[in-house]
N, C-alpha and C positions, 0 to 999 in steps of 0.2 A: 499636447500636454497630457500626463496621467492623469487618471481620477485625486490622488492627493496633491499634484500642482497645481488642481483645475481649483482645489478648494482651500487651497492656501491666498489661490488670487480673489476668491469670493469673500474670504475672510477680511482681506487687507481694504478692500475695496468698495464691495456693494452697497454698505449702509452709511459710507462717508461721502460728506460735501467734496466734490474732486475740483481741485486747481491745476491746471497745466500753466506752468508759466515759463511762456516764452514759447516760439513755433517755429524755430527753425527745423534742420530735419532730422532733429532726436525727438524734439517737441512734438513734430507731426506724426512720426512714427508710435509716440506715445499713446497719441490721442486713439490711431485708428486701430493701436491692440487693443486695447481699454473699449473701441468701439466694436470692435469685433465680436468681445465676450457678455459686455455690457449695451445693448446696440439700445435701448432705450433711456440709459443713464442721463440724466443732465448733467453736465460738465460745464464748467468755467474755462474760458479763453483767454488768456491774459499775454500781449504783448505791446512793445513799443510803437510797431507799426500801425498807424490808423487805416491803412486802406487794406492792412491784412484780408481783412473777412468778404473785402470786393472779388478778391483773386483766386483763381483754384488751388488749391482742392475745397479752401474753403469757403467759398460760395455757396456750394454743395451741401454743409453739413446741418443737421438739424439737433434739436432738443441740446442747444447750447447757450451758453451767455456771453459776452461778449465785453469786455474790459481791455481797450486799446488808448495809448497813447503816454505822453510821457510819464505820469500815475499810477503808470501799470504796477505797479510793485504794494499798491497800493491793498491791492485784489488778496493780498496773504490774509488779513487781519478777518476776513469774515471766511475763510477755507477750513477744513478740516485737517485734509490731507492734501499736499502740494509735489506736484513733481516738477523740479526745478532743472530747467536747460543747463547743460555747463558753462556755457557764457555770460551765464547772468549772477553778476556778486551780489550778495548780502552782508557783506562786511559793516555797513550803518545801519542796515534793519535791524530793529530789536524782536525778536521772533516771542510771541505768546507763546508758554508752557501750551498750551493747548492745541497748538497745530504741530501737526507733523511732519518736519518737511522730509521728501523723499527725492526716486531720480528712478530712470528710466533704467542705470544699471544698478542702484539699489532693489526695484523688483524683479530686476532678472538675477539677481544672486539669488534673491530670496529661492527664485523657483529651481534655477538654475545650477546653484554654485559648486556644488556635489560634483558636479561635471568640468568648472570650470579652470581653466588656467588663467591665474588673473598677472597681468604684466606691468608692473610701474618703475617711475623714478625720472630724475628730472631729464635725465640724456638719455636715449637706446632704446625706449620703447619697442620704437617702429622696428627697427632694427630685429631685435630681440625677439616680437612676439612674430614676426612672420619667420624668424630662423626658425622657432618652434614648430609655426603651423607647417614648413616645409616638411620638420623632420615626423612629424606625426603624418602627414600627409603620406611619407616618403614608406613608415609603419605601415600603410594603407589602413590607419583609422580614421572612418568619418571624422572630419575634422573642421570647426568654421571659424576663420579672422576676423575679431569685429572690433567694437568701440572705435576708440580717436582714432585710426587709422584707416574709418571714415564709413563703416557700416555699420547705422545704429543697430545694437546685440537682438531687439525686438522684432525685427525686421525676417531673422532667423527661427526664427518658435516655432512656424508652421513645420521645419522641414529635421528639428532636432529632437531622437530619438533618445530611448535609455543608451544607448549605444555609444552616444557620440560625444566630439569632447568637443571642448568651446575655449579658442585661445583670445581673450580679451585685452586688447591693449586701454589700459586705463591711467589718464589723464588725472589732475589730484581734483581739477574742479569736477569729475565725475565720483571721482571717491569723496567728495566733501561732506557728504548727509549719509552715506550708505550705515546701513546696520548692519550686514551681514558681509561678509568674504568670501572668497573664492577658494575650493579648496587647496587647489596649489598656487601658493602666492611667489611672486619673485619682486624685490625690492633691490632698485637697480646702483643708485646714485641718491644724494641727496643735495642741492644746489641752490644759490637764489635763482629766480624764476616766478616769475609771473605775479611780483609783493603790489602789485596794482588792483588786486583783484582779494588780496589778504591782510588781513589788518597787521602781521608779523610775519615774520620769517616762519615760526614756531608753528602760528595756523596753518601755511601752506605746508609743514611739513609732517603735521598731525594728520590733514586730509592725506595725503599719502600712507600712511599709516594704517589708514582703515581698511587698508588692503591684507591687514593680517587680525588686527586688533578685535575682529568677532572671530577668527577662525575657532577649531576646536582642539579638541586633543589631536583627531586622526587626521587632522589639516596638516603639510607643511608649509614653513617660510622660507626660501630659498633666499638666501641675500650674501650682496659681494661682500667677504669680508676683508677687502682692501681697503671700502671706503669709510674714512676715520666718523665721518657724519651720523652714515648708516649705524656704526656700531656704540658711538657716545647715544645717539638715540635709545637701540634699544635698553640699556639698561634703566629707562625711565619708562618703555614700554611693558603693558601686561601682555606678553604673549603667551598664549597659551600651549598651540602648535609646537610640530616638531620642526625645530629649525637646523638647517643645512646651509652651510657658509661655502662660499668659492672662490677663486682669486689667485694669486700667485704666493701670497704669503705662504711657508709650513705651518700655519695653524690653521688652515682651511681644510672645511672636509675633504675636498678636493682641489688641488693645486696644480697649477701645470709651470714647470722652470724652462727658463729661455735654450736649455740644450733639450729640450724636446721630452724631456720625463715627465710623466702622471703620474700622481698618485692619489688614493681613496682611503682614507681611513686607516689613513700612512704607512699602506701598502701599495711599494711600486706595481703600476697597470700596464706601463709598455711606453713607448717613444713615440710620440706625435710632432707630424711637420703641420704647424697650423698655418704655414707658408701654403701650403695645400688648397685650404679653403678661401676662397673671393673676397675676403675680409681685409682689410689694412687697417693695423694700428693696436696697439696693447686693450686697447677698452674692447675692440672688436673681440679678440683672443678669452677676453672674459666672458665676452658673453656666447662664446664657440663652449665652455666651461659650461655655464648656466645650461644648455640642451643638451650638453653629455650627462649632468648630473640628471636632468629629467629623464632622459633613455633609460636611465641605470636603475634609480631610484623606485621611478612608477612604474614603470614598464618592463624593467627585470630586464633588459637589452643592453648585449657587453659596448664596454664602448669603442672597439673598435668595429665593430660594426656600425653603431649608430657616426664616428667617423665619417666613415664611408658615404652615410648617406645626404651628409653635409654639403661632400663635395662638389657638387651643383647648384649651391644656393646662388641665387644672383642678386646683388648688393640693392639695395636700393635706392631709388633715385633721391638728388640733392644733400648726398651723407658721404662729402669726400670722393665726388662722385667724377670720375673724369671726363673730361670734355671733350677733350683733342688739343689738336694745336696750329700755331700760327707761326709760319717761317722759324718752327723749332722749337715754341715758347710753349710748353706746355700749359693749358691749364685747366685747372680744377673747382667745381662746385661743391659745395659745403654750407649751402644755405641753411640747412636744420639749424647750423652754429646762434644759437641765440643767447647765450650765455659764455663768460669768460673759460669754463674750461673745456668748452667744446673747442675751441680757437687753440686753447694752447693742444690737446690733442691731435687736434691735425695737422699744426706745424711740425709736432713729434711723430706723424705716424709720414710726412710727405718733407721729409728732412732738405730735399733743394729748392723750396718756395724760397723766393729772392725779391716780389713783390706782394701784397698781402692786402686785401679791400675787406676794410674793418669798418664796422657803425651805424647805426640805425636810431631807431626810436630809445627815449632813454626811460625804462620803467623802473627807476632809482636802486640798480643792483650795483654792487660794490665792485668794482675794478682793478682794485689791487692786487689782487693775484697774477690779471693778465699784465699791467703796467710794470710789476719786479717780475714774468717771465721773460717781456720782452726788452728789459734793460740788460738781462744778462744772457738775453739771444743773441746770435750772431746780428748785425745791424741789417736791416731789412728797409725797403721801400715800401712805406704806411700809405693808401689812398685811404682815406677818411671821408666817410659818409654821416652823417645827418647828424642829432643831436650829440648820442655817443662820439660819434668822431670829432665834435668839437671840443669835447670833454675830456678826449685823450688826446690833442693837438695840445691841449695845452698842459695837462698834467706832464706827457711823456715833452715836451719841449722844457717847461721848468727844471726836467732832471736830467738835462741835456742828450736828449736821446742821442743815439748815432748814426742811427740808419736817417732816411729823409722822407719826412710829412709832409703830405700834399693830398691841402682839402679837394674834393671833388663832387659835384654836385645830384651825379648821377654816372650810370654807367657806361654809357654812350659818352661822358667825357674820363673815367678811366683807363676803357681798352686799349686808345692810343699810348697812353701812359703808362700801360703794362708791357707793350711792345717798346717803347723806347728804352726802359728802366730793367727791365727780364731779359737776361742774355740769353743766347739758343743752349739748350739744354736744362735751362731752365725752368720752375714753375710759377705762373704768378696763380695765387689762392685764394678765392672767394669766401669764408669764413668771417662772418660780419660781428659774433658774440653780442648782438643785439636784435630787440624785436626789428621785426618788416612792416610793421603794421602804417610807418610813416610815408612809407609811399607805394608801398605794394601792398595786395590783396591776405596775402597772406608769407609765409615763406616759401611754398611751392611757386608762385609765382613771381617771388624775387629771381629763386634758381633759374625760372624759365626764361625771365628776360635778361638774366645775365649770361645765357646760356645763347641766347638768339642775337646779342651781339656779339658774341664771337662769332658763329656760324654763317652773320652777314660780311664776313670778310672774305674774299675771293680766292685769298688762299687757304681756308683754311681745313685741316684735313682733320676728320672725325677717327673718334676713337675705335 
């Protein structure tokens, strides 16, 4: 850090009571910058786990205090200043005017943001902020990927110069408390997601929000303006920033139409085959849009060059992601699918799915949208998993689906079901529009084990 980041963090910090609550590994990450700068500070330890402080690293740590167990939430009311993990809701805590609560990438905006590309919305993050880091990468500018997509941003401080840029995939419970923004903000989608964790619809989509909502004037807000969400939003949002809109519509600063035209500032740029780039799907194609406009914009680079330097991005795993197949039967992972429009995306972007393994945990998001896409879909063979799937067995049976519903317990009793119902040439598509959290670890690990029962098949031949 410079001398004015070293004392911006002095400012924030050294004469406040400090909470870290919660220590997973943005939590921990926190604790040992803060220890770093601060190496005699006493700090507050606040988590659920009782035997935390038994185990390393924290065995180890000194001039600490120690508040474990289920109460832990409890630890806010005597703090100052709190940096709060993204996993842990306050939606019933009443927070005292007098504490501040913060986060691990609310202080790295603080120091940071000047540099930062910050990336949200409810679908494409991941997606999104690594096409970036690619094509910046590709720029040959120092360049580092962090937040949700699983390197806490703090972790990175030692090795981040005036020079270098910071492309930040940020999650909304990472933006929930933040003060500050990033200077280049991108705001993806706006969807239900995660209302377990949000007293409204409205909170989750206001923490999203603070992705622009401190920027400045010389900030911009890149945002699709296809999606109807996004843009009913801002007109209730104070932005300040200069905002740039993308998308397919002609009212977007930049537009690209399905016969391959671009245009900018509704001057035609030239013809692009977005067939070209490892992406599948209209949403993909927008966000190929979102790193042309950042080539052009910040960076003063045409975009058919920055084009070019697309061309090798490699998709990421569990996003529509394909598998291989079995005596013909193609199929596909799409585990990311945790909400109803991710599902209908990929049916649209993988047009000969013919079976379809939908449902998981039900964290009370509204359905209707996928229940009247898939009534007026061609009729499709529904395997339904866990709470969701019992919730759409019976919604989509009341309104006589057509295609044929059959609950399934797990995956290992699907496959065979996908081979008997999947004609060759076909695809059956993993695509759940619901959390994993009911029997898997996360959603990477749904992908994985749906992925490893295929692969335990004897025939079956990799992508």
């Amino acid at each position: 850090m410079n001398n004015l980041q070293l004392n911006l963090l002095v400012d924030f910090v050294s004469t406040k009571k400090i909470l870290i609550l919660g220590l997973g590994r943005e939590g921990k990450s926190t604790f040992f910058f803060l220890r770093k700068y601060f190496p005699h500070k006493r700090i507050v330890l606040a988590d659920q786990n009782l035997n935390l402080r038994f185990q390393k690293p924290w065995n180890e740590v000194v001039d600490v205090d120690w508040i474990l167990g289920d109460d832990y939430l409890k630890s806010i009311e005597n703090a100052e200043l709190v940096f709060k993990s993204p996993g842990i809701s306050l939606k019933d805590i009443e927070i005292p005017t007098k504490i501040d609560i913060s986060s691990q990438t609310d202080l790295f905006l603080k120091l940071f943001g000047n540099q930062t590309i910050g990336v949200t919305g409810t679908k494409g993050k991941s997606t999104t902020a690594s096409l970036l880091f690619h094509l910046l990468q590709k720029m040959n500018l120092q360049t580092f990927l962090v937040g949700n997509i699983g390197l806490p941003a703090l972790e990175m401080e030692a090795q981040i110069t005036n020079q270098s840029w910071i492309v930040y995939e940020m999650s909304s419970h990472q933006l929930e408390f933040v003060n500050h923004s990033p200077h280049w903000s991108v705001l993806l989608n706006l969807h239900q997601e995660h209302l377990d964790h949000y007293r409204s619809y409205l909170h989750y989509r206001n923490a999203k929000w603070n992705i622009a909502s401190h920027q400045l004037q010389t900030d911009f807000l890149v945002a699709c303006g296809d999606e109807s969400q996004v843009l009913e939003d801002m007109e209730n949002q104070r932005i300040t920033s200069q905002v740039m809109k993308y998308g397919f519509d002609t009212s977007n600063d930049l537009y690209w139409q399905p016969d391959g035209n671009l245009y900018f500032l509704k001057e035609w740029v030239g013809k692009f085959d977005f067939e070209e780039i490892k992406l599948k799907g209209l949403h993909n194609y927008s966000n190929i849009l979102n790193a042309l406009l950042l080539a052009k914009v910040k960076f003063g680079l045409d975009f058919k060059s920055a084009f070019e330097l697309l061309k090798d991005f490699n998709p990421l795993a569990h996003r529509m992601e394909y598998v291989g197949e079995i005596a013909g039967r193609k199929f596909y992972n799409d585990s990311i699918s945790t909400i109803p429009e991710s599902c209908i995306r990929a049916l649209q972007s993988i047009p000969n799915t013919s079976v379809l393994i939908l449902g998981g945990m039900d964290r009370g998001i509204n359905y209707d949208s996928l229940i009247r896409f898939l009534l007026n879909y061609k009729p499709l063979t529904i395997l339904l998993l866990g709470e969701v799937g019992r919730k759409l067995l019976l919604e989509l049976s009341s309104q006589q689906y057509l295609g044929m519903l059959l609950p399934v317990p797990n995956f290992e009793a699907a496959i065979p079901l996908c081979l008997e119902y999947c004609n060759e040439g076909e695809v059956c598509l993993l695509s759940p529009a619901a959390s994993s959290y009911d029997q898997f670890k996360n959603f990477e690990d749904r992908g994985n084990q749906f992925k490893q029962q295929i692969e335990n098949h004897s025939d079956f031949l990799p992508k």
